[in-house]
C-alpha positions in Angstrom: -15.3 -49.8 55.2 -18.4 -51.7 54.5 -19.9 -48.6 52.4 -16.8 -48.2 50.3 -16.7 -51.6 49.6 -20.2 -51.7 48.2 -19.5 -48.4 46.2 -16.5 -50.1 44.4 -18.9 -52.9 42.6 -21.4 -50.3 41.6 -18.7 -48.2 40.3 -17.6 -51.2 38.4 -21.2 -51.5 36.9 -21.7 -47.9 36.2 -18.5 -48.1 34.1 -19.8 -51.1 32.2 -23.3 -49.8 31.6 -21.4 -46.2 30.0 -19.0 -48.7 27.7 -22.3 -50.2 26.2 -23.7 -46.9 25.4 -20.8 -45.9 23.9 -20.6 -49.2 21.5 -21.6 -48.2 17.7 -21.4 -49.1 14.1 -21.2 -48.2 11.0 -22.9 -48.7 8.1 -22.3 -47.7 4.4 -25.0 -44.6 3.9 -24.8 -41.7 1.8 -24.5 -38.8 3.3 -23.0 -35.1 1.5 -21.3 -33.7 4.2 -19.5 -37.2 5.3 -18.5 -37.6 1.5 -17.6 -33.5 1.1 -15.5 -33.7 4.1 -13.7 -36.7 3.4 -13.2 -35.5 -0.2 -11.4 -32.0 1.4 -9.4 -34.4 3.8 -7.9 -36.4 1.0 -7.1 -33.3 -1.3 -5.2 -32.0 2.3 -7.2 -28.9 2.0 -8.2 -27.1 5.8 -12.2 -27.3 6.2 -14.2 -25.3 8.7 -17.4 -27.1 9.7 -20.0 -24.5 10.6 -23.0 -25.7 13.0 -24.5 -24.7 16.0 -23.9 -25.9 19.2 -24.6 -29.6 19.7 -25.3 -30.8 16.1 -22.2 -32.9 16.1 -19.7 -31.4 15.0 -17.3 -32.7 17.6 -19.0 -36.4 17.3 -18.5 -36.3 13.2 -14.6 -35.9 13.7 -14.0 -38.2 16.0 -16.0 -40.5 14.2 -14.1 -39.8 11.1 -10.3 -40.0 13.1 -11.7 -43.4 13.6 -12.9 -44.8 10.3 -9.4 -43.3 9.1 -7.1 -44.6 11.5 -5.6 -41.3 11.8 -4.8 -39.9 15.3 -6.7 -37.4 16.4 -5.5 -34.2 18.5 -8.2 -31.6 19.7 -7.5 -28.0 20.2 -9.8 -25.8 21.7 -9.0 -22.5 19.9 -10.0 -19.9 22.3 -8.5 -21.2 25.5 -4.9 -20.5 23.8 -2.7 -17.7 23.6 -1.2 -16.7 20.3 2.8 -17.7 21.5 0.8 -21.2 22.1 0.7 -21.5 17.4 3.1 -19.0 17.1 5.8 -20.6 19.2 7.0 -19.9 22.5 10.3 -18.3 22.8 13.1 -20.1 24.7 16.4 -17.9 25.5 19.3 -20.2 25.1 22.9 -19.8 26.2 23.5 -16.9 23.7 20.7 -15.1 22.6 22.9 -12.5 20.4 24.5 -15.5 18.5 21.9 -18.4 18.5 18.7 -16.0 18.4 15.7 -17.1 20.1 14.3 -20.3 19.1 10.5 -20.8 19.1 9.4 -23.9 20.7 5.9 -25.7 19.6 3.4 -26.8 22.2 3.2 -30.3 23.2 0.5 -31.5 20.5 2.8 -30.4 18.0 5.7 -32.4 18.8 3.6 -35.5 19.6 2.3 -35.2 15.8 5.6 -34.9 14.3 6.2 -38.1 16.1 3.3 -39.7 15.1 3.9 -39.0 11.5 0.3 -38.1 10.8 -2.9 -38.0 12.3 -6.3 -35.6 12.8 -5.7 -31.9 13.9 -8.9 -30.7 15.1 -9.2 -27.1 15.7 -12.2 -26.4 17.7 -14.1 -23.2 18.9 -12.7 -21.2 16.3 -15.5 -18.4 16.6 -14.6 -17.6 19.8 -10.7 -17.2 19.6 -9.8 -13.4 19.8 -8.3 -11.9 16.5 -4.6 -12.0 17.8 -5.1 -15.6 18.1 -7.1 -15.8 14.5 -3.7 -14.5 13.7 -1.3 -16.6 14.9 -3.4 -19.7 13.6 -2.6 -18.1 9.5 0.9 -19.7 9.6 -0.6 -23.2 11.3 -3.4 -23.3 8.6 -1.3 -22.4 5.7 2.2 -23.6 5.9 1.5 -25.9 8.7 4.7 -24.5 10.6 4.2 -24.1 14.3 7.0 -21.9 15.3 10.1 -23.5 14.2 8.7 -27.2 13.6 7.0 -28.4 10.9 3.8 -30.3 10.7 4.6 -33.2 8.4 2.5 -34.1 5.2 0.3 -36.7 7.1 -1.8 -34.4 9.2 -5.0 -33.5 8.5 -6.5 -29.9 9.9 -10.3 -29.6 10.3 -11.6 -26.8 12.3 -14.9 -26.4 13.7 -17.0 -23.4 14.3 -20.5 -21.7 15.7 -21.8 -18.9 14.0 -21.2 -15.5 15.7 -25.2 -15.5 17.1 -24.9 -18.8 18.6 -21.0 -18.4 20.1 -19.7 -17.5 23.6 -18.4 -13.8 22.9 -18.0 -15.2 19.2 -15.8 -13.4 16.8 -16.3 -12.8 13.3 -13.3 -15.0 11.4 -11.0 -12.3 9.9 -11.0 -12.2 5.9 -7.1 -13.7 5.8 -8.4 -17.1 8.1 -11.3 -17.8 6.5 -9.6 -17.6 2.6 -7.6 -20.4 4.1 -10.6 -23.1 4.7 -13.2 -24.8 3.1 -16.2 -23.8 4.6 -19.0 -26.7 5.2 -22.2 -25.9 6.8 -22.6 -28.9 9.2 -26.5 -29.4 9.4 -28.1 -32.6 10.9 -30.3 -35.5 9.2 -32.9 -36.1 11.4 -32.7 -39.8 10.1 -28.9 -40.2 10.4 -29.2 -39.0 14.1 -32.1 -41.6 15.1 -30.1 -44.5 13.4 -26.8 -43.3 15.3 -28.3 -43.2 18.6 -29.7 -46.6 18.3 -26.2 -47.7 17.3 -25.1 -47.4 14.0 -23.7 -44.2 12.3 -22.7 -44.1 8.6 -19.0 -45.1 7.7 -16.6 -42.2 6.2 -14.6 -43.6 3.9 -11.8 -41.9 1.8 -12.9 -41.4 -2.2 -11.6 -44.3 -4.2 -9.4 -42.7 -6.9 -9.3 -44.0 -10.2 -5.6 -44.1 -11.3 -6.4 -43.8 -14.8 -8.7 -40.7 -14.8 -5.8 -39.0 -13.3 -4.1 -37.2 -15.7 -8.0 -36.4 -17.2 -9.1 -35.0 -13.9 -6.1 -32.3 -13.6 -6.8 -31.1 -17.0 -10.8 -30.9 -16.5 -10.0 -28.3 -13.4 -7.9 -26.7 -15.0 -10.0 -25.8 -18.0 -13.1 -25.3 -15.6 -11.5 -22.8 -13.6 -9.7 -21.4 -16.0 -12.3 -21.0 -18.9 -14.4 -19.3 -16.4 -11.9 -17.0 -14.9 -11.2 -16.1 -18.9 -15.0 -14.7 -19.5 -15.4 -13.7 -15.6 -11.6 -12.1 -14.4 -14.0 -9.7 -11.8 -14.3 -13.3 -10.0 -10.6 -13.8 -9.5 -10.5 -11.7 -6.3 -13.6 -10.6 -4.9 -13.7 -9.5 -1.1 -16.6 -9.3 0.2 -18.2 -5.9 1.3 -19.9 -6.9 4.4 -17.7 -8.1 7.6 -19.6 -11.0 7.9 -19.4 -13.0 4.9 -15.7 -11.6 4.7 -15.7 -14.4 7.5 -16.9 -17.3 5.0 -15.7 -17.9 2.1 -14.8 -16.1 -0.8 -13.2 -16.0 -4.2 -8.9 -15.4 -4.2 -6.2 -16.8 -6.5 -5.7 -19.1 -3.1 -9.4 -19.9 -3.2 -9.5 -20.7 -6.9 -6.7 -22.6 -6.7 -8.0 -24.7 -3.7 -11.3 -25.0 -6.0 -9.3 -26.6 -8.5 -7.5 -29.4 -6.3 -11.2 -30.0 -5.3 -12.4 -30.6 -8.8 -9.7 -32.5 -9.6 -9.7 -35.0 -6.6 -13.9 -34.7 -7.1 -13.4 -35.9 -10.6 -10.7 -38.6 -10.3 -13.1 -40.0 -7.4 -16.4 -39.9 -9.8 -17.9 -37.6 -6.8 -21.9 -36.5 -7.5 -22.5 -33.2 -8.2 -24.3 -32.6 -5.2 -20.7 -33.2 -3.4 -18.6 -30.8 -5.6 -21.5 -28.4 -5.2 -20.8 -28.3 -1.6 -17.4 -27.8 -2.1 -16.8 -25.2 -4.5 -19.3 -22.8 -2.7 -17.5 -23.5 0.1 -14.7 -22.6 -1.2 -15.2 -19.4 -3.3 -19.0 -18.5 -2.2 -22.5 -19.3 -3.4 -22.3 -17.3 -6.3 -18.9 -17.8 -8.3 -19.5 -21.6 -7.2 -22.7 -21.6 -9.1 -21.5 -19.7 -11.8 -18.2 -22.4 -11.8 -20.9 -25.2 -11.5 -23.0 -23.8 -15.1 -19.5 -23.1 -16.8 -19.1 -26.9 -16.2 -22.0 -28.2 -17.3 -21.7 -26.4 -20.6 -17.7 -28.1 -20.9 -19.3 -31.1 -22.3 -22.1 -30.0 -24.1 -21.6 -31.1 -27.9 -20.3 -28.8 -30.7 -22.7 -27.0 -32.5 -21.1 -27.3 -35.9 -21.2 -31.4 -35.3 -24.6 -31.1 -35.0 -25.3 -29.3 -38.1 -22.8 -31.6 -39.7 -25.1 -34.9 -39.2 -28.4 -33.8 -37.3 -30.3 -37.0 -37.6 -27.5 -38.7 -35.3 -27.6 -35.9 -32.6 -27.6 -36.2 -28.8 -29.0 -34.2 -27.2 -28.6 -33.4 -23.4 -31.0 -34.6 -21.0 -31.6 -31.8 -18.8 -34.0 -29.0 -20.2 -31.3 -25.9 -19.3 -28.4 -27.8 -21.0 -31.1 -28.8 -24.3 -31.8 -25.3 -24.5 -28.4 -23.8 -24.5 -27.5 -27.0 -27.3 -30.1 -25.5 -29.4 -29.8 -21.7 -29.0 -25.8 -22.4 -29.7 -27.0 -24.3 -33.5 -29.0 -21.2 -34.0 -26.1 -18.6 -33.1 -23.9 -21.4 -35.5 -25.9 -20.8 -38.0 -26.6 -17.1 -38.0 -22.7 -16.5 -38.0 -22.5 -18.4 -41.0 -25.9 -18.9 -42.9 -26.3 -21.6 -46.0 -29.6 -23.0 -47.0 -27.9 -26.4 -46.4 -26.7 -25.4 -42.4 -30.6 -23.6 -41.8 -32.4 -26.5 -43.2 -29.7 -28.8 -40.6 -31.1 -26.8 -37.9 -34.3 -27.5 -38.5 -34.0 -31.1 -38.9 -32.2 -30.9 -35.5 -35.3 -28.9 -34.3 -37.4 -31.7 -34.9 -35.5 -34.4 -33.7 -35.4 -31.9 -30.3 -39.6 -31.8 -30.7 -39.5 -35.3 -30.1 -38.4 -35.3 -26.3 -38.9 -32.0 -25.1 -41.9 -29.4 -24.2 -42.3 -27.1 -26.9 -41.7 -24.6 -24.6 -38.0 -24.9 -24.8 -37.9 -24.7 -28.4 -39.8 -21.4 -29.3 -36.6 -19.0 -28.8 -34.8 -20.9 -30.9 -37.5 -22.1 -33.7 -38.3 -18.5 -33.6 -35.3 -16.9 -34.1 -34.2 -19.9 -36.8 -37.3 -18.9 -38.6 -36.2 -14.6 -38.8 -33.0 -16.1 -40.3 -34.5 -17.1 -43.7 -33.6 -15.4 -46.6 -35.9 -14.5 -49.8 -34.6 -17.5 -51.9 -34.6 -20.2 -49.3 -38.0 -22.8 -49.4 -39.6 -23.4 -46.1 -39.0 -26.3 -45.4 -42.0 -28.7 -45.0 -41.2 -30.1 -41.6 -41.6 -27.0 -40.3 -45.2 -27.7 -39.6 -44.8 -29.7 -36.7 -44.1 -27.0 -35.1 -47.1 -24.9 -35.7 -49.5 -26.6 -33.6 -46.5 -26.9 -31.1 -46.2 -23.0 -30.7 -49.9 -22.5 -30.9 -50.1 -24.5 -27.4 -47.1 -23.2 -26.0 -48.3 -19.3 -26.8 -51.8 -20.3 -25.6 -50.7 -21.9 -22.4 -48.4 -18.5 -21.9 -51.2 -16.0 -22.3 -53.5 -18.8 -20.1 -50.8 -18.1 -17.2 -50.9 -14.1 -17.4 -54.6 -14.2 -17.3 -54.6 -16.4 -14.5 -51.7 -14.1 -12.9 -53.9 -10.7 -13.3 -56.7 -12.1 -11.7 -54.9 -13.1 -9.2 -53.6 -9.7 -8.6 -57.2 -8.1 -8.6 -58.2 -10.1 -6.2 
């Protein structure tokens, strides 16, 4: 009696000491994957969080079911059967006249009460293919056998890659089209604040209700212009089995892609976000390739440059200057007038002012070829002399350099 009695008040202080070390913060912090995910949540899109075991993946949703107030419900993937998201069948008092109804699990029906809430799919590596399968209709149409998951739940699924998984699985090609895939990779510096206590907030992107009706049309004429010059990228399966299992560009993908840019957009979201985002979505490569296309939307009109030079713009980024410049020479050899070739060099001037001179000989070089017999050189056209004298001695500097190197 004496020794239980004792072990009840240590109990009692073992419990308090585990409450304290479970006490936390949070703080606002930026932090990509935090804002990516939270941007995916709001646009109701699926996302996959890829990590390896231990980095947090777990930790980050709960956390975020938190910040959001939204229920969260955890289903470990691989411990289920494929009735368990397919629905399990129930034979009523006349099968041949009623059919056979298929009830949803538990978690299901306590979500439909709830309204809405957070459901976390976990261990998705590991769940055998017929249970990959069963999970299409959960993901997609959010139907679990005969019941249907109302608007206000959120699915995030989490996953180890194949190397790192217990008897992992590679995700087949139909599941993975259906998510946005995030790599989840840890901050060395957001851990070591969170342990002593204070993890950064996630916090749902403010939408600006005027920029609205803006941001639908800007993804739809990002997607769409590139899909015009690039229809090869409108479905693209992957060859090898493994990135089949990531993800990869489909009208479904694209048009996930779009809801992203448009809730990215309305939200004012960094590039750095929507870069996460749409490569997660339709793959490294035809998310860089939509990222370029979209950078070049905004770039200004050739012909309004010509049109009044001395009150150009030019962009600020070297890449974008360049393809600003090169476009005002392709302007003018479409159409070529002594007045729109002397414009272009007056724009290449007021370029020589803020950029190396590197950028400029392409396009100073081809203007030049475009002269015809009758047209004067014009006289600001020395500046650029000395300009391409360093940049061509500073190229044939490199080689040298780069052929001794290889000597040796």
């Amino acid at each position: 009696m004496t020794s239980s009695a004792s072990a009840s008040p240590q109990l009692a202080l073992a419990d308090q000491l585990l409450a304290l070390l479970r006490e936390s913060a949070t703080e606002p912090r930026q932090d990509l994957q935090i804002e990516a995910l939270t941007l995916a949540v709001a646009a109701d899109l699926p996302v996959l969080l890829w990590g390896e075991p231990g980095i947090g993946k777990t930790a980050a949703l709960t956390q975020l079911a938190a910040e959001l107030d939204l229920p969260l419900t955890t289903v470990i993937a691989s411990v289920h059967e494929p009735s368990d998201f397919s629905g399990l069948p129930v034979i009523g008092d006349d099968p041949a006249v009623q059919g056979v109804p298929l009830a949803p699990p538990d978690w299901a029906v306590r979500l439909v009460r709830q309204g809405r809430g957070l459901l976390f799919l976990d261990e998705l590596s590991t769940a055998p293919p017929a249970v990959q399968a069963a999970l299409l209709r959960l993901v997609l149409e959010r139907r679990i056998g005969s019941l249907q998951l109302p608007p206000g739940v959120r699915i995030v699924a989490a996953a180890n890659p194949r190397a790192s998984a217990a008897d992992g699985w590679e995700l087949s090609p139909p599941l993975a089209n259906r998510f946005v895939h995030l790599d989840w990779v840890h901050d060395a510096q957001v851990v070591v604040r969170g342990l002593g206590g204070v993890w950064p907030r996630a916090e749902l992107p403010r939408l600006d209700p005027e920029r609205l009706s803006a941001a639908v049309e800007f993804a739809r004429r990002a997607v769409c212009g590139l899909l015009t010059v690039r229809p090869e990228l409108t479905h693209r399966l992957p060859s090898a089995e493994a990135r089949r299992g990531k993800a990869w560009p489909s009208p479904r993908s694209w048009e996930m892609t779009m809801r992203l840019l448009a809730f990215g957009s309305a939200a004012g979201s960094s590039r750095e976000v929507l870069s996460l985002l749409v490569r997660g979505t339709v793959g490294d490569g035809p998310g860089l390739e939509l990222l370029a296309a979209m950078d070049r939307m905004d770039l200004p009109d050739p012909e309004s440059l010509l049109a009044a030079p001395a009150a150009a713009v030019l962009p600020a980024r070297g890449d974008l200057r360049q393809a600003v410049l090169d476009g005002v020479v392709a302007a003018v050899r479409s159409r070529p007038t002594l007045e729109r070739w002397d414009s272009a060099w007056a724009l290449m001037a007021r370029a020589l002012e803020s950029c190396p001179p590197d950028v400029l000989v392409v396009p100073v070089s081809t203007l030049a070829s475009l002269r015809q017999d009758d047209w004067e050189v014009p006289e600001l056209i020395n500046r650029f002399a000395s300009a391409m004298r360093i940049s061509r001695r500073a190229e044939r500097s490199a080689a040298l350099t780069s052929a001794g190197a290889g000597r040796r």
